[in-house]
N, C-alpha and C positions, 0 to 999 in steps of 0.2 A: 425398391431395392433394400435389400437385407442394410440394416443402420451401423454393423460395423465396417464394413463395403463402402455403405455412402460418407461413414467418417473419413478412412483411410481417402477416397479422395480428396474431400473437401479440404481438410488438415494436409494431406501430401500436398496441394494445387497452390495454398496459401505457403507451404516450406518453397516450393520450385521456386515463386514467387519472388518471397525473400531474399534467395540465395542467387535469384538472378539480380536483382536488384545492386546485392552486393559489390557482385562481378562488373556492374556495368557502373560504381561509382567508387572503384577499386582506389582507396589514400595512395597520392604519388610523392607528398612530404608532409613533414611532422604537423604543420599548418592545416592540411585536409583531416590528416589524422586528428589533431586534437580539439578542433574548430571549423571544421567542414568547409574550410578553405573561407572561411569570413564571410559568404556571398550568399546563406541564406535569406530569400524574401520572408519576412516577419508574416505572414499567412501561413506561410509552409511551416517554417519554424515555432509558429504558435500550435499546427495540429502536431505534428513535431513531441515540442514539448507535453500537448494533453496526454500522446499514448504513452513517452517515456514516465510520464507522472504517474496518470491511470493505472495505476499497476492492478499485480493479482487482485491487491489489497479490496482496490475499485470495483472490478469485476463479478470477481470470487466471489470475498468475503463481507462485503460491508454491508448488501442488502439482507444477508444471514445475519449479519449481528442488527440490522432494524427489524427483521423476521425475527428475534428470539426477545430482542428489549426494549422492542416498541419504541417508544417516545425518546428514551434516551441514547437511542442510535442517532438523532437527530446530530449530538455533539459532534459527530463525524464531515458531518454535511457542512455543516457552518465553520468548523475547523480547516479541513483539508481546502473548502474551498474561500473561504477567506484570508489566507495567508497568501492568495496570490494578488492582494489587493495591498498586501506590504511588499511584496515583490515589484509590483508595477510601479509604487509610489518614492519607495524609499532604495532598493539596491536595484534593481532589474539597469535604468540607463547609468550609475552613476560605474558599475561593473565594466559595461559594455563601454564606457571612457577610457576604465582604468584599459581596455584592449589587448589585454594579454589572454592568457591560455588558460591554468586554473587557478581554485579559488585559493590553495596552500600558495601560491604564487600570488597573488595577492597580499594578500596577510603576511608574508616574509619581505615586500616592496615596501607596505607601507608602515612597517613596524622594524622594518629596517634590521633582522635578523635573519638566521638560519636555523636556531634554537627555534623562535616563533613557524619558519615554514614546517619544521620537522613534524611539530606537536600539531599544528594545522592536519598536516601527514597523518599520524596517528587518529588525531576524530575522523577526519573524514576514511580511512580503513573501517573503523568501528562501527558508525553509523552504515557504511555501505554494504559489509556483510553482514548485520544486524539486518537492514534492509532484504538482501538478496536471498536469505535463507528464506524468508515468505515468500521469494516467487518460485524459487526451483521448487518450493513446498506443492503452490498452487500448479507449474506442470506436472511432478510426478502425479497429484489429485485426478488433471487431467487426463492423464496417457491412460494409468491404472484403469479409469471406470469404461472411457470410450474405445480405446484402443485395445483391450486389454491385454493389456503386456505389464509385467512388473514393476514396481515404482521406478526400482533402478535402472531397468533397461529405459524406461519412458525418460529419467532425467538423464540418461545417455546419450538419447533421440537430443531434448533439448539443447543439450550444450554441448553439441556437435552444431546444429545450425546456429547459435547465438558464437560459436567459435568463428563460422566461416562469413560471417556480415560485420563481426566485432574486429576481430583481429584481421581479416584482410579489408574493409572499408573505410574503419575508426569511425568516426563523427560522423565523415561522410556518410559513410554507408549504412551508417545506425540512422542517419537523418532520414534519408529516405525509405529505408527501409518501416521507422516509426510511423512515417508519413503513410504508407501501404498498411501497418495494421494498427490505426486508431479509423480508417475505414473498414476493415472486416471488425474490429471491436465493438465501435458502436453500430455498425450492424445486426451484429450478431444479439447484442444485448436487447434493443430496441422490437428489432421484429417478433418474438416470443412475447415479448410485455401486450405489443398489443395482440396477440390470437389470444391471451388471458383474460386481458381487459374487457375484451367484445365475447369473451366466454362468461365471468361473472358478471359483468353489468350491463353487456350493448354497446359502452362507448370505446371507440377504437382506439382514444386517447390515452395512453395509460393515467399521464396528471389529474385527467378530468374523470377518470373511473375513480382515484382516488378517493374521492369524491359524491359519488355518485351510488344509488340504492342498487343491493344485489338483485338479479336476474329471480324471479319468480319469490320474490319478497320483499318486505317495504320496509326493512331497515338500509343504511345506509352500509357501503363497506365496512370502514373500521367499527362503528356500534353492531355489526353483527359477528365484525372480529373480537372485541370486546365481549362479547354474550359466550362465544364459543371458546374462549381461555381461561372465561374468569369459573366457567362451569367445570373446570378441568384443575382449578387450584392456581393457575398462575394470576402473577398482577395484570390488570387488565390494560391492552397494550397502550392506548390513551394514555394512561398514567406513568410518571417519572418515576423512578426509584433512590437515583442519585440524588444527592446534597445538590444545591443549586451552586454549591462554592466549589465541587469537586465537576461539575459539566463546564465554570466557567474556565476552573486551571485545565480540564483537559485540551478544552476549545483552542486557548491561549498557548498551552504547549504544542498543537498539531498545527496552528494558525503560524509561531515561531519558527518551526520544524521543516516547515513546508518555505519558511523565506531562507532556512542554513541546509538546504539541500543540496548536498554537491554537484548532483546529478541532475538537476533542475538548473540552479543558476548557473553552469556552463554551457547551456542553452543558449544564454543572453551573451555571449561572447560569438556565438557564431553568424549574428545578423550585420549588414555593412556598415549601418549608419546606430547611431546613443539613439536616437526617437526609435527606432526601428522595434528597439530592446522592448520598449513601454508597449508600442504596437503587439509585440508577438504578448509580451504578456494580456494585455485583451483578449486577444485569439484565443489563447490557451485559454482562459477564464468562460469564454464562448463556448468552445468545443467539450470544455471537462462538464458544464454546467447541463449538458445535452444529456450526460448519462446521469449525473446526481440528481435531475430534477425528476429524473426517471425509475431512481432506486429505492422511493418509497413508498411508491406504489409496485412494485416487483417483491418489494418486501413483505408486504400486505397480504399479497395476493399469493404470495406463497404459502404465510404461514397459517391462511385459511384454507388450501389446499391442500396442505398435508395435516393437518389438526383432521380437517374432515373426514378426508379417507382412511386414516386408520380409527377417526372414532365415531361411527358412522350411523348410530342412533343415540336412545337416550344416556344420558350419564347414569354408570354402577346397572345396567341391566347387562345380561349374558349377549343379549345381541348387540347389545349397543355399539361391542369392544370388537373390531377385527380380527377373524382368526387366523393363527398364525399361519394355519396349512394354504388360507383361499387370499394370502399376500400378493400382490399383485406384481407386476415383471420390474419395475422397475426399483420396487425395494430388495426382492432379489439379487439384482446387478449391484444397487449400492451397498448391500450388505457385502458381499463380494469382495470389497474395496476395505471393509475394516471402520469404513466411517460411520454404516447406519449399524447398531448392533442390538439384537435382543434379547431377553433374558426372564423366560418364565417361570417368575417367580412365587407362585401360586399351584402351576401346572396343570393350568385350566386351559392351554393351548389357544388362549386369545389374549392381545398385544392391551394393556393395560397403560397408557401413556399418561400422568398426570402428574401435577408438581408434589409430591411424597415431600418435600420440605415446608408443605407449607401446614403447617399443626393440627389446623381446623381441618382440612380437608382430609389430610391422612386420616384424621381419626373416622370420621366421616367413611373414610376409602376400605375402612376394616370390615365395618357393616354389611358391605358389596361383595367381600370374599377377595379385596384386593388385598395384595401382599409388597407393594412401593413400584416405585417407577419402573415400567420393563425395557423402556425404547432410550434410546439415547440419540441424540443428534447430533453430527460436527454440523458444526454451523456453516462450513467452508463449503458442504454439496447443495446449498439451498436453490442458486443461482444455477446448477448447473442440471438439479432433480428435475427441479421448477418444471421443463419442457414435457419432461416424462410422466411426473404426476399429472398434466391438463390432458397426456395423451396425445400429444401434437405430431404432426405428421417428424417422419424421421431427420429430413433435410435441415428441418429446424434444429433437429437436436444434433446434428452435424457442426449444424452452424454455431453454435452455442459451443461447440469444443475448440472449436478453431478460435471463438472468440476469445475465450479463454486463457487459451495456450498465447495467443497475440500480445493479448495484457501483460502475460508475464513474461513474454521473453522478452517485449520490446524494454522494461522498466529493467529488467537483468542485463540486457544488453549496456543500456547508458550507465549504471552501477558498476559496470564492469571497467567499462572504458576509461571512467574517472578515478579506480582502483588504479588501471592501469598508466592512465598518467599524474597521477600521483609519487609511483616509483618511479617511470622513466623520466618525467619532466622535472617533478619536483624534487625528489631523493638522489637520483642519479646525475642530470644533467645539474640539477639547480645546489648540490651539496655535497657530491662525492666527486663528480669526473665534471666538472663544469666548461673544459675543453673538448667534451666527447661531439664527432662529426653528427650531423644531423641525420645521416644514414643508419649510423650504428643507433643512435634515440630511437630512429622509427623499428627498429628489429629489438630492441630494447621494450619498447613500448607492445609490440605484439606478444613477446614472450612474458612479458607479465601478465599480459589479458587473458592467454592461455593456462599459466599458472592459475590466475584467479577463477576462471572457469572451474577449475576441476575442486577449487574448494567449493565454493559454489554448489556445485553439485553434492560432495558432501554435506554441508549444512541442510541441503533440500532430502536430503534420503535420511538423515534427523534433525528433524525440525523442531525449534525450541518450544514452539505455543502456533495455534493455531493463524493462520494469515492476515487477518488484518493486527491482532493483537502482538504480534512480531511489528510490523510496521509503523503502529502508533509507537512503538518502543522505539524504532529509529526515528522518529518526526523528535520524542521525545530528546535524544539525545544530540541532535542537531540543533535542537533550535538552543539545548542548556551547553552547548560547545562553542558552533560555529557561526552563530547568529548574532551575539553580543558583539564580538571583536569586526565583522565586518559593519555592522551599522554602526558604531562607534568610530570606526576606519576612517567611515565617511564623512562624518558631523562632527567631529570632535578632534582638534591641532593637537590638546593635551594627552589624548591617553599615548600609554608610551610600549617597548616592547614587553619591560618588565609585568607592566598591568596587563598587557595583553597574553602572555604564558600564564599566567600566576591563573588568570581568568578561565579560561579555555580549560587548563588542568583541574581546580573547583570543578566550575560545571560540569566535566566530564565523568570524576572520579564518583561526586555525589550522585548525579542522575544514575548513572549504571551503580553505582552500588544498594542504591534503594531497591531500582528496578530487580536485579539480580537477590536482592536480600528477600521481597516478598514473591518472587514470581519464579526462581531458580531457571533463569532466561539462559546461560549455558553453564553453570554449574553446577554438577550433582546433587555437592550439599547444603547448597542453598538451600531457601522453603522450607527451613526446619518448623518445628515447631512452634518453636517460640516468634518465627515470622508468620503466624497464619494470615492468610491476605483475607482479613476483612476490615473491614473501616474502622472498627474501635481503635488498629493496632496501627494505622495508616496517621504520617504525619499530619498533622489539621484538619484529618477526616479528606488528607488526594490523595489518589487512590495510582496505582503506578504509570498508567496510563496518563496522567496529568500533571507527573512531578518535576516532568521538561518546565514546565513556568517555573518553579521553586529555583532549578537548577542556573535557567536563564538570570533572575533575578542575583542570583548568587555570584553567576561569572559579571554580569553590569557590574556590583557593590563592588567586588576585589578587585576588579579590573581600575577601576574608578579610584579607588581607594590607593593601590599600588602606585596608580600612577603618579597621588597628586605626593605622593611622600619620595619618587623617586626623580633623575634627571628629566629637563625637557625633551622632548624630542629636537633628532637637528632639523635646522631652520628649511634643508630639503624637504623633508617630510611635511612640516606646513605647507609648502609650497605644490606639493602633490596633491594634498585633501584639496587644495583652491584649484587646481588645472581637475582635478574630477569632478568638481560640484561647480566647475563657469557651465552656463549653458550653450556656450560656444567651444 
């Protein structure tokens, strides 16, 4: 079957899916809506949480960016997935006591203000459409190459069905719904790793091809990945490039990031029982570890795949370099898309791909007749080329769009909902209309998730930076916000409200004002010049990606510091930190 055919079903069969799903777990009050009615099993709720976590970011982008920077995509790995071992240990059951709805509702109970929920309000808006601009990024990505229909119309598709399971299900219906695609997700990702794996090495394992010597030669994968980049000008992918101080603030920033996740720790509110919380985070930690253990070797094996084919004999001879006219179908389609782009710069009519930045070899590259880099790569289509460059049957590559598209709507979907109750729980019922019936909340709370959809989709049809690098920028900014004041919430009688605004605002204003000052994240004139993002010009040599820990460290001090100069808190508020941290 012709492969946009076989899309259109398999992506149609998984939307029916969805949207039945929706329908059959349809919110009947604000309770289902905002917490799925309390009654999640901590199994459910853990696979639950892996898909609304697993975003594009997962999917998409992050074995691209260990496909481009080698060894120090690793930070990703240990980051994203080690912050759920501060989740488990320090907020996941102590959240799940406090038993309420979200996390600005928290933070306004136990600092005993409406000034604290509001600001609460405000990070978590920021962080979430920070966050959600990288997934409607990674559908439009989607639709555009396999579907092909236009970005816009593709994030139309999306946030029409992330409308109709969000705003008519809430919680509920994003629960189960998550639940239905972190199984076509890690499907979808898993099956293609291994027809690669058992293509370049034999073993069907992707971990263990890792590993293992390529197929009709006796070097191992990555030292024959290594031979084949370093011949090309890049660092060879074995080797780090980062400062060992700037992988551990980034680590520490995503590891932070990923425990002040709006959209993650309102998970922990929707299981019956406090141990339940600690349980789902295991699960979760189980299930995300399924695709990370798997993404670098996916990564590997890509960027031996595409390095090959387009450089397909020796290095600086005529035949060596691919020619532009005998490109093959699926750089075609991706060119299509905006993402693969060429530029013969010589007008030799063959694809010259090498790192042009690197001194030695450019000068070296002149001697050949080359004239600089001609290919350029989004790192975001690695994951999704991958299927097309091994040549794999088309089902596959079906399946891999669906996978895809799953990643980011379910992680869009929960982004949304916690947008959305946000205004209606926390801004509306909890600060403006605190009399309002629980009916008008719930029509309240849908019209905001509609609203938020539709920015949503704008921020996806311009997208600030590429998809994972969007999303370390919200890990960053959650963990230098809303991370401090909740673990401090919980351990500490003295911090007070005053430390706790004073906190939240630092953290916030600094981390996005770095991020935005070297990286021009939504504003124009940002990235001037005199910000060029390289490390000389990066505070203590961290690099934006990692300045969440600077910011984190920042909101602790002021927070701390505020509080011990201002009033105690009242003796209720001690009394609450002890009924959240008894283990009864």
């Amino acid at each position: 079957m012709e492969l946009k055919t076989l899309t259109y079903l398999v992506v149609g069969a998984s939307f029916v899916l969805y949207v039945g799903i929706a329908i059959w777990s349809k919110a009947a009050d604000t309770k289902d809506f905002y917490v799925a009615g309390g009654g999640v099993h901590p199994l459910a709720n853990g696979m639950a949480t892996a898909a609304d976590w697993m975003s594009a970011a997962s999917f998409i982008s992050m074995a691209g960016l260990i496909a481009f920077i080698g060894y120090d995509g690793s930070v990703y790995l240990m980051g994203w997935t080690g912050g759920y071992v501060l989740l488990a240990l320090l907020l996941a059951p102590y959240l799940r006591k406090f038993g309420k709805f979200t996390v600005p509702e928290f933070i306004g109970e136990r600092y005993y203000s409406r000034t604290a929920r509001i600001v609460a309000v405000i990070c978590l808006i920021v962080i979430s459409f920070t966050y959600v601009a990288g997934q409607m990024r990674g559908v439009g990505i989607v639709f555009s190459r396999f579907l092909e229909v236009p970005i816009g119309l593709g994030l139309v598709f999306g946030m029409g069905i992330v409308f109709v399971y969000a705003v008519l299900g809430g919680m509920k219906g994003i629960t189960y719904t998550q639940i239905a695609q972190y199984c076509v997700l890690i499907f979808a990702y898993t099956v293609p790793a291994i027809f690669i794996a058992l293509q370049i090495t034999g073993s069907a394992i992707p971990q263990f091809a890792f590993g293992s010597p390529v197929q009709g030669d006796s070097m191992y994968l990555l030292e024959k990945l290594d031979q084949v980049v370093t011949a090309l000008g890049f660092a060879a992918y074995t080797d780090g490039t980062k400062s060992t101080f700037d992988i551990f603030c980034i680590a520490a920033a995503l590891m932070f990031g990923t425990a002040g996740l709006p959209h993650v720790l309102v998970r922990f509110f929707t299981v019956p029982k406090v141990r339940d919380a600690r349980y789902s985070a295991g699960w979760a930690l189980f299930f995300i570890g399924l695709l990370y253990l798997t993404a670098p070797a996916v990564g590997s094996m890509a960027r031996l795949n595409l390095t090959q084919t387009i450089q397909t004999g020796t290095v600086g001879t005529e035949t060596g370099n691919l020619a532009y006219e005998q490109r093959p179908e699926w750089f075609r389609t991706w060119e299509a898309t905006g993402l693969l782009q060429f530029n013969d710069r010589n007008g030799d009519g063959r694809i010259q791909y090498y790192n042009d930045q690197n001194p030695d070899f450019a000068s070296q590259a002149e001697s050949f007749g080359w004239n600089g880099n001609e290919l350029t790569v989004d790192p975001d289509i690695i994951v999704l080329a991958n299927p097309e460059i091994a040549l794999l049957p088309n089902w596959v590559i079906a399946l891999v769009a669906a996978g895809g598209i799953a990643a980011a709507l379910s992680t869009a979907a929960g982004l949304l909902l916690v947008i959305s109750a946000a205004i209606s729980h926390d801004l509306l019922k909890g600060v403006l209309m605190p009399h309002i019936s629980e009916r008008k909340e719930l029509l309240a709370g849908r019209i905001s998730a509609a609203i938020a959809i539709v920015i949503a989709g704008f921020l996806g049809y311009y997208p600030p930076a590429f998809v994972a690098q969007v999303v370390a920028f919200a890990f960053g900014l959650a963990g230098a916000s809303l991370f401090p004041p909740i673990l401090l919430g919980i351990f500490s009688k003295r911090v007070n409200k005053e430390g706790a605004i004073a906190g939240m605002i630092t953290g916030l204003v600094f981390t996005y004002g770095y991020i935005e000052y070297f990286k021009g994240l939504f504003l124009p004139w940002a990235g001037a010049p005199w910000a060029e993002n390289v490390a000389e010009n990066w505070l203590f040599g961290i690099s934006p990606e990692g300045i969440g820990v600077v910011g984190a460290f920042l909101n602790f001090g002021v927070t701390i510091i505020v509080s011990q100069m201002t009033a105690k808190p009242p003796i209720e508020v001690g009394e609450l930190v002890e009924h959240i941290r008894s283990p009864r």
